[in-house]
N, C-alpha and C positions, 0 to 999 in steps of 0.2 A: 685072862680077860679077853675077850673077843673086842675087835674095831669092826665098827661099821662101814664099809667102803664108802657111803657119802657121810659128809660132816652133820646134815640132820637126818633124824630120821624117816622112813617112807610116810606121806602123807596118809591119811585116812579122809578118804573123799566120803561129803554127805552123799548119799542117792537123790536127795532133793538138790544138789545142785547138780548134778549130772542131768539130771530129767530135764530141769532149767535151760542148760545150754543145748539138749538134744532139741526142745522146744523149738528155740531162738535160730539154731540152724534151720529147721524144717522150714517154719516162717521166714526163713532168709529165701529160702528157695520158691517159697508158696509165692512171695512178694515177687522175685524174678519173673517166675511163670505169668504172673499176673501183668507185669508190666511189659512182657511179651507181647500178650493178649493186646493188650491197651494199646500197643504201637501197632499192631498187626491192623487191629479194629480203624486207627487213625490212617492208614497209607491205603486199607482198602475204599474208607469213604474219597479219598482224595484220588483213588484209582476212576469211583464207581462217577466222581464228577467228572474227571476228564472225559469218560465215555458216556454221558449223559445224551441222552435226546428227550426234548420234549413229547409227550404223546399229541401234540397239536401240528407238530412237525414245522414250526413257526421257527427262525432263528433268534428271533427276539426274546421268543418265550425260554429256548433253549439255554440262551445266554444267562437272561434271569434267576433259572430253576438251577443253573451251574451255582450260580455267581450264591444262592440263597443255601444251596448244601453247603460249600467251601467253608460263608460265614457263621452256617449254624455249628458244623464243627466245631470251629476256633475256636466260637463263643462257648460253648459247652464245656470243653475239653478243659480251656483254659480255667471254666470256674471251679471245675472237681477237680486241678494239677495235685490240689493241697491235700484229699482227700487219705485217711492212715486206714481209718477202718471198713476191715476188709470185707463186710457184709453191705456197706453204699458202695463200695467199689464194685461189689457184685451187682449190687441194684444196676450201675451205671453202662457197666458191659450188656447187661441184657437188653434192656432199654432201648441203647445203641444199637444190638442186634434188629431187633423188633423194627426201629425203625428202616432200619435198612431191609431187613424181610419186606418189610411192606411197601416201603418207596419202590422198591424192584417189584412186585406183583401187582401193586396199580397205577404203574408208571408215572407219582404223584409224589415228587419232594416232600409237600408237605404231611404233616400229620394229619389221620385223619379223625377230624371232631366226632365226637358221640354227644348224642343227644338225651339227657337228663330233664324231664319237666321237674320245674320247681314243684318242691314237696311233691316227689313223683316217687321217693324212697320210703318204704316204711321201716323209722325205726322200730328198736327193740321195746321201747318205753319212752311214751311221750312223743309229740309232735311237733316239739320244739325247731327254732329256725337253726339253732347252733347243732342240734343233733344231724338235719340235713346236712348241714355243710358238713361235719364232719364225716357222715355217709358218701355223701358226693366224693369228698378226698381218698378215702377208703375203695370207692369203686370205677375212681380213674385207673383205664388201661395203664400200663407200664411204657408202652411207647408214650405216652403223655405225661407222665410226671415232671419235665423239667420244662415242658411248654410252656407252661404259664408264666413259668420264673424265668425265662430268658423273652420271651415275644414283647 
C-alpha cells in the first residue's frame, strides 16, 4: 500500500478558476496603473496653476484664473473619487487631458463653448425636441462633458 506524503490529496484546480484569479490580478494592476494616471493628471493641474499667467497679463485676472483651475479640480475629482468602472474613468482621464491640452493652447482656463442653433441637428427620424437634445448630448466635445454638471 503506498502513503501519500500529504494527508489529502493533490487538489484538481478548475481552469475557470485560474482564468478567474489571472483576471483579478491583471485588473489589480490595470487599476494601479490607472490610479497612477489619476494622481499624475491631479499634481500636474495643480502644477500647471502654480505657474499660471493670465493671457491679459492683469494680476487680478491671474489670481482668478488660478484660484478657478484649483476649484474646478477639487470639484471634479472629488465627484468621480467613487468612480469603479473603468470605461468612465477612461472617459474622465481624457476629458481631463483635453482640457488641459487646450487651457495651455489658448491660454483660457475656461472651457471653450461650441455653438449648437436650436434644432440646428438633423436627426435620424423625426424632428422632434427630445431627439435634439439627445443629439446635442451626443455631439458635446469631451472636454465638455462634466461642464454642465459642475458650473
Amino acid at each position: 500500500m503506498r502513503v501519500h506524503p500529504h494527508p489529502h490529496p493533490p487538489r484538481q484546480y478548475d481552469q475557470g478558476k485560474w482564468q478567474k484569479m489571472e483576471g483579478s490580478a491583471s485588473l489589480n494592476r490595470m487599476t494601479t496603473a490607472t490610479r497612477h494616471e489619476v494622481l499624475g493628471l491631479y499634481r500636474r493641474i495643480f502644477r500647471l496653476a502654480r505657474k499660471w499667467q493670465a493671457a491679459s497679463g492683469q494680476m487680478e485676472d491671474t489670481i482668478k484664473e488660478k484660484e478657478y483651475i484649483l476649484n474646478e479640480a477639487r470639484t471634479l475629482f472629488q465627484k468621480n473619487k467613487h468612480l469603479t468602472d473603468a470605461g468612465l474613468i477612461k472617459q474622465c482621464i481624457d476629458e481631463c487631458t483635453a482640457r488641459i491640452e487646450i487651457g495651455l493652447h489658448y491660454q483660457i482656463p475656461y472651457p471653450r463653448p461650441i455653438h449648437l442653433p436650436p434644432m440646428g441637428l438633423t436627426p435620424l427620424q423625426g424632428r422632434g425636441l427630445r431627439s435634439q437634445e439627445k443629439l446635442r448630448k451626443f455631439s458635446k466635445p469631451i472636454y465638455l462633458k462634466s461642464h454642465d454638471e459642475v458650473s
